[in-house]
N, C-alpha and C positions, 0 to 999 in steps of 0.2 A: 341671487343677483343682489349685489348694493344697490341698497335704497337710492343711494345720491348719484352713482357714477359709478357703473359696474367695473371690474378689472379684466373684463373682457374686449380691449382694446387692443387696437390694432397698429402697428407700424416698425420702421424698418429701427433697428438698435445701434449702437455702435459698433465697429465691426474692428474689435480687439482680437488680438490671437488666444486665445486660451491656453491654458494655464494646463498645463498635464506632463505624466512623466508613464514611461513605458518599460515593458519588463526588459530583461537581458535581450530577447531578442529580436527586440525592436517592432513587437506585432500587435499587443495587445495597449492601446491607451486608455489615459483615465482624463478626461473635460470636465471642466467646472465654466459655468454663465450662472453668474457674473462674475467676470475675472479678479483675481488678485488677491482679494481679501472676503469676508464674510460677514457681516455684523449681524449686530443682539441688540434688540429691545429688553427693558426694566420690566420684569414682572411682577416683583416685589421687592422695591429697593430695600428695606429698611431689611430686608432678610436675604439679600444675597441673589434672589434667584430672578433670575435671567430666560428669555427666547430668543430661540435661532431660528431661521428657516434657511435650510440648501435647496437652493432654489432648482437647479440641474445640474445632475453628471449624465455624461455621456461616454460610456463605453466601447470603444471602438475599434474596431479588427482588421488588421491588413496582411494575413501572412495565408498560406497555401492550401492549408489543410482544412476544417471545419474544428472550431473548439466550443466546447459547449460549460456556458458559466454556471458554477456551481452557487457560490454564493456571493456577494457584498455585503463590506462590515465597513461602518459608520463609526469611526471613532471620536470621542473629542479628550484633548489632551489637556494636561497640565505642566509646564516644566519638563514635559518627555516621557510624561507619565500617560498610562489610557484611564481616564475616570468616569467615560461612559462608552456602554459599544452599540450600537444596534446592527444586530445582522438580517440581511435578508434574503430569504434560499425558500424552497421547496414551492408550497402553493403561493406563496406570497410575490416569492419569482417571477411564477408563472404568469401570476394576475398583472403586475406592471410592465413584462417585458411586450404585454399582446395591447396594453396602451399604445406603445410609440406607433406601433403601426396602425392602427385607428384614426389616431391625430395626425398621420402622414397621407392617408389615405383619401380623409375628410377635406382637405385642406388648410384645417387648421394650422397648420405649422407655422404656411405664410400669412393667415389673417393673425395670427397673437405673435408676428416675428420678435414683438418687444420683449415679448419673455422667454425667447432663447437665442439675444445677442445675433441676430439678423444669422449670416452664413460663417458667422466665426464658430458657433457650436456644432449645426450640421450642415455640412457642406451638401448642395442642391443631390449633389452624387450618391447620395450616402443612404441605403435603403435602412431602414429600422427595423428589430429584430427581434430576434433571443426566446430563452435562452440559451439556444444554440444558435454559434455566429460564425456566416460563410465572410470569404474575402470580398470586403469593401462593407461590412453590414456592422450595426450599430445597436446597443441597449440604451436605450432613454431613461434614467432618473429623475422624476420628480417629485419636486416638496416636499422634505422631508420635517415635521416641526419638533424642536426639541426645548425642552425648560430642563433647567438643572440649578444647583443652589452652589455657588463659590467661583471659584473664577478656572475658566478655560482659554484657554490659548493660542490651538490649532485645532482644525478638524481634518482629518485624515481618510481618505476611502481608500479600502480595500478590496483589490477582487481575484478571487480561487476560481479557476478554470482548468479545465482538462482537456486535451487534445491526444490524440492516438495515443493515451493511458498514461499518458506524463502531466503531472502539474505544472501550470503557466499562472504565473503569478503577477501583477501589476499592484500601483498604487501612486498616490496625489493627494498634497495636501494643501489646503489657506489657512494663514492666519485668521484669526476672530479676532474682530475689532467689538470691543465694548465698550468705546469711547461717544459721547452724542457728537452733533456737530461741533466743529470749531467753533461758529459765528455763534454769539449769543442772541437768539432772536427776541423782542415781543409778540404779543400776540398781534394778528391782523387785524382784529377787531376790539372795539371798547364796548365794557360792560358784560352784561350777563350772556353768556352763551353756552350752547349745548353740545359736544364733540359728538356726534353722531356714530362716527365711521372712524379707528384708527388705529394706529397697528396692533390692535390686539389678535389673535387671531382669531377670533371667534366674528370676526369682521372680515370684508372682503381685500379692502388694501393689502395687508399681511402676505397673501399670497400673490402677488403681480410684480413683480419686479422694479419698477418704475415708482411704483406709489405705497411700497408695501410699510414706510413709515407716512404716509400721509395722512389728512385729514379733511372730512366733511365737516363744515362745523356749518350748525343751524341755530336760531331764536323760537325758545320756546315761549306760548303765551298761557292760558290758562290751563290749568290741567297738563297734557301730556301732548298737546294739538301744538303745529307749529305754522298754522294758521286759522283766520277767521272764517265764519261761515263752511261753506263750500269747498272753497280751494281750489275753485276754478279757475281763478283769475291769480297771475303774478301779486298784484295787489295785494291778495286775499292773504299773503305772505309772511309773516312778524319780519321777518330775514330781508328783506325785498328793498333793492334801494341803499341799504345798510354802508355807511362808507368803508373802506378795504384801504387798509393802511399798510404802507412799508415794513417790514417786520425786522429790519434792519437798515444801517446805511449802504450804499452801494449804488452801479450804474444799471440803468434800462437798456438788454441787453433782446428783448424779443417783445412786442406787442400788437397785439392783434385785439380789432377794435370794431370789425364793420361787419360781424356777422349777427344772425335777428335772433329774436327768439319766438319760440313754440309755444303758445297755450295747449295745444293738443297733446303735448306731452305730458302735462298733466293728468291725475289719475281723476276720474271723472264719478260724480256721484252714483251710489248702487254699482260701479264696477267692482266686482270681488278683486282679489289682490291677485289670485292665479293670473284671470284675466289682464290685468293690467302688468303682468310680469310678463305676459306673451307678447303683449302690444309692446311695451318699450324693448324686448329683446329684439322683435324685430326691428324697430326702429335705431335701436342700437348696431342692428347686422347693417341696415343701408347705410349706418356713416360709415363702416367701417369697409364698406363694400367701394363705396362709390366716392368717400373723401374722406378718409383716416384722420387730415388731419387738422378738421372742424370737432374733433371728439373733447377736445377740452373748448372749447366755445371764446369766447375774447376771454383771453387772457394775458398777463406780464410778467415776464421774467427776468429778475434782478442777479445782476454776477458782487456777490461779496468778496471777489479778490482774491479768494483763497483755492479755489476750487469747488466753491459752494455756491449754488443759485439756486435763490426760492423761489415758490410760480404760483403764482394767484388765479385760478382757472374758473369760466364759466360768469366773467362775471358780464352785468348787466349792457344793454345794447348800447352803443349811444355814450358809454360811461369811462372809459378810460381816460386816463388824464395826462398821462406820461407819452413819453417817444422814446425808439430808440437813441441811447447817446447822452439820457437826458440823468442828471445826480441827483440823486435822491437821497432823503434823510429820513433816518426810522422817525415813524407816525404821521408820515407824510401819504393825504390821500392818493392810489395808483388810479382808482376805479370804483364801480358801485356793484353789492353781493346783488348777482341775478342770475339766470339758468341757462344761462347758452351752452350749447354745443350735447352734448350727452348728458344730460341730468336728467333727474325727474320733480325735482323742486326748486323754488331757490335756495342756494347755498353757496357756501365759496368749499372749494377744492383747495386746500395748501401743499404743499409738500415742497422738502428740498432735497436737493440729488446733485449729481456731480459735471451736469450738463444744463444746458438753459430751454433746449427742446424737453416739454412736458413727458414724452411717450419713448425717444431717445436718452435716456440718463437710466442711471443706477441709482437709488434712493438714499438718504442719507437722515439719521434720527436725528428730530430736531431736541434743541437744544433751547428748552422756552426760559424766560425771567418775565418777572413781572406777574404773575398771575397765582388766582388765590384757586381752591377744589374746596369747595365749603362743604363737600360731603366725604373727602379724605381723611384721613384721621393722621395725616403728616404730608409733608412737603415730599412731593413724588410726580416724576413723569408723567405728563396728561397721556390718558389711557382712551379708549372708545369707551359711550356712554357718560364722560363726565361732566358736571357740569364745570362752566370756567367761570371768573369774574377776572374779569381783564382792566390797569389801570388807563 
């Protein structure tokens, strides 16, 4: 579970046609969510090396007979060249193909619709499967993470299947985008702060679709505590209150402003962390049960004109400052950092993506100026864990 805002959130995606291409004849497909392209987070700029995550392929079978997938091979290219492959066949197969149907069974499908592009990836019809697939059944892929050092290009999946002893062959590829955003953004906040949560992947962002370059960022006070006392109380906060600046120029494009916030979401003293991982998860299942789309809490979101909009989520009750319609200028207050909506402390949620709805959008790496990593040893993409100093 993230600390701040788990990525097990819920709502309906864009509902783009997918991106696939099918063998000669016409029966086996290859689906990618999120359509069109694929991007990479900096893992270590000064040296080249880069992460990806494919987020889902989906596998799909429409012809007469029963064929049974042998293997899928993960390529990424360069210039036309393969300079990495990962294949996946035998028990490994086995083990992901008996996921889809778990997560279809459970219902999860439709409570995380966000992370598989609402009904563009599986159509409501479409049972999940494999590795052997009847007509109308489907193999589910997910999250696959890859680091590599140099530059890649496309990513390509492959997949060998067999049907009454003849080879049925498919495949589909995206473009890799290793570009960060367009927009040059500052940071939201002034002064010292803490990135808690961010697309590294050893963090939970990384893998959600929506948020997978985002960012929790909190205020640290002495020691390793990011608050006083207790930490009962919002108050008890370093973060709390905290002004939330424009991170760019551009128009108010979505804000939400009149929802409360929780002290009991709070982790409560002598509760161990298990415990309080059970407590907020369920708390986490009733918003997503009962109102999806209170998960980001008063929040605003800014269209930079390009097809990029940033989103300031969770922040404090009472506190926004903008309207729809309303222009805005980088370093200009939106709101106050507070814990509405799914969090577990105060914090601001950032992230930018290619929609203005928080939970509806594809994510997008931000692209920061302005700020110093006094514990980096060079000028490099804010990472999860760093600290910032913001001017």
């Amino acid at each position: 579970m993230n600390i701040m805002c788990s990525a097990a959130i819920a709502a309906g995606l864009l509902a783009a046609a997918p991106a696939y291409a099918r063998d000669h004849a016409g029966e086996v497909a290859v689906s990618f969510c999120p359509v069109g392209q694929v991007r990479t987070y900096p893992l270590e700029s000064r040296r080249s090396v880069q992460s990806l995550m494919l987020q889902n392929v989906l596998v799909s079978y429409d012809g007469p007979e029963p064929v049974e997938i042998v293997a899928v091979d993960i390529d990424l290219m360069a210039g036309g060249e393969v300079k990495d492959t990962r294949r996946i066949a035998g028990a490994e197969l086995n083990s992901i193909s008996a996921s889809g149907p778990r997560l279809q069974a459970s219902g999860a499908l439709e409570l995380m619709a966000f992370q598989f592009c609402s009904g563009a990836l599986i159509p409501a019809e479409t049972k999940l499967a494999g590795p052997a697939l009847d007509h109308g059944q489907a193999l589910l892929l997910m999250q696959q993470p890859f680091a590599y050092k140099g530059a890649r290009d496309t990513l390509r999946v492959r997949v060998h299947a067999e049907r009454a002893g003849q080879a049925v062959e498919a495949s589909a590829s995206l473009p890799i985008n290793s570009e960060m955003s367009k927009t040059v953004f500052r940071f939201p906040m002034k002064g010292q702060w803490f990135s808690a949560v961010g697309p590294t992947p050893h963090t939970a962002h990384r893998w959600a679709l929506p948020e997978e370059f985002a960012f929790d960022i909190v205020r640290l006070g002495d020691g390793t505590s990011s608050h006083r006392g207790a930490g009962t109380a919002f108050e008890d906060f370093y973060a709390y209150g905290a002004d939330v600046l424009a991170a760019a120029d551009g128009k108010v494009v979505a804000a939400v402003a009149g929802l409360a916030e929780d002290p009991a979401t709070l982790r409560q003293p002598g509760e161990t962390a298990e415990a309080y991982g059970e407590r907020a998860g369920a708390y986490q299942m009733q918003l997503i049960t009962t109102d999806p789309d209170s998960i980001g809490g008063n929040y605003v979101a800014i269209d930079h004109g390009n097809g990029e909009f940033s989103v300031y989520a969770h922040l404090k009750a009472g506190s926004v400052a903008v309207k729809v319609g309303d222009v805005v200028k980088t370093g200009q207050v939106v709101g106050k950092l507070g814990s509405s909506g799914n969090s577990t402390e105060p914090h601001l949620h950032f992230q930018v993506c290619d929609r203005p709805e928080p939970l509806k959008c594809v994510a997008i790496p931000v692209n920061f100026t302005g700020i110093e990593l006094p514990y980096a040893d060079y000028a490099r993409p804010l990472q999860s864990g760093d600290i910032v100093i913001a001017e």
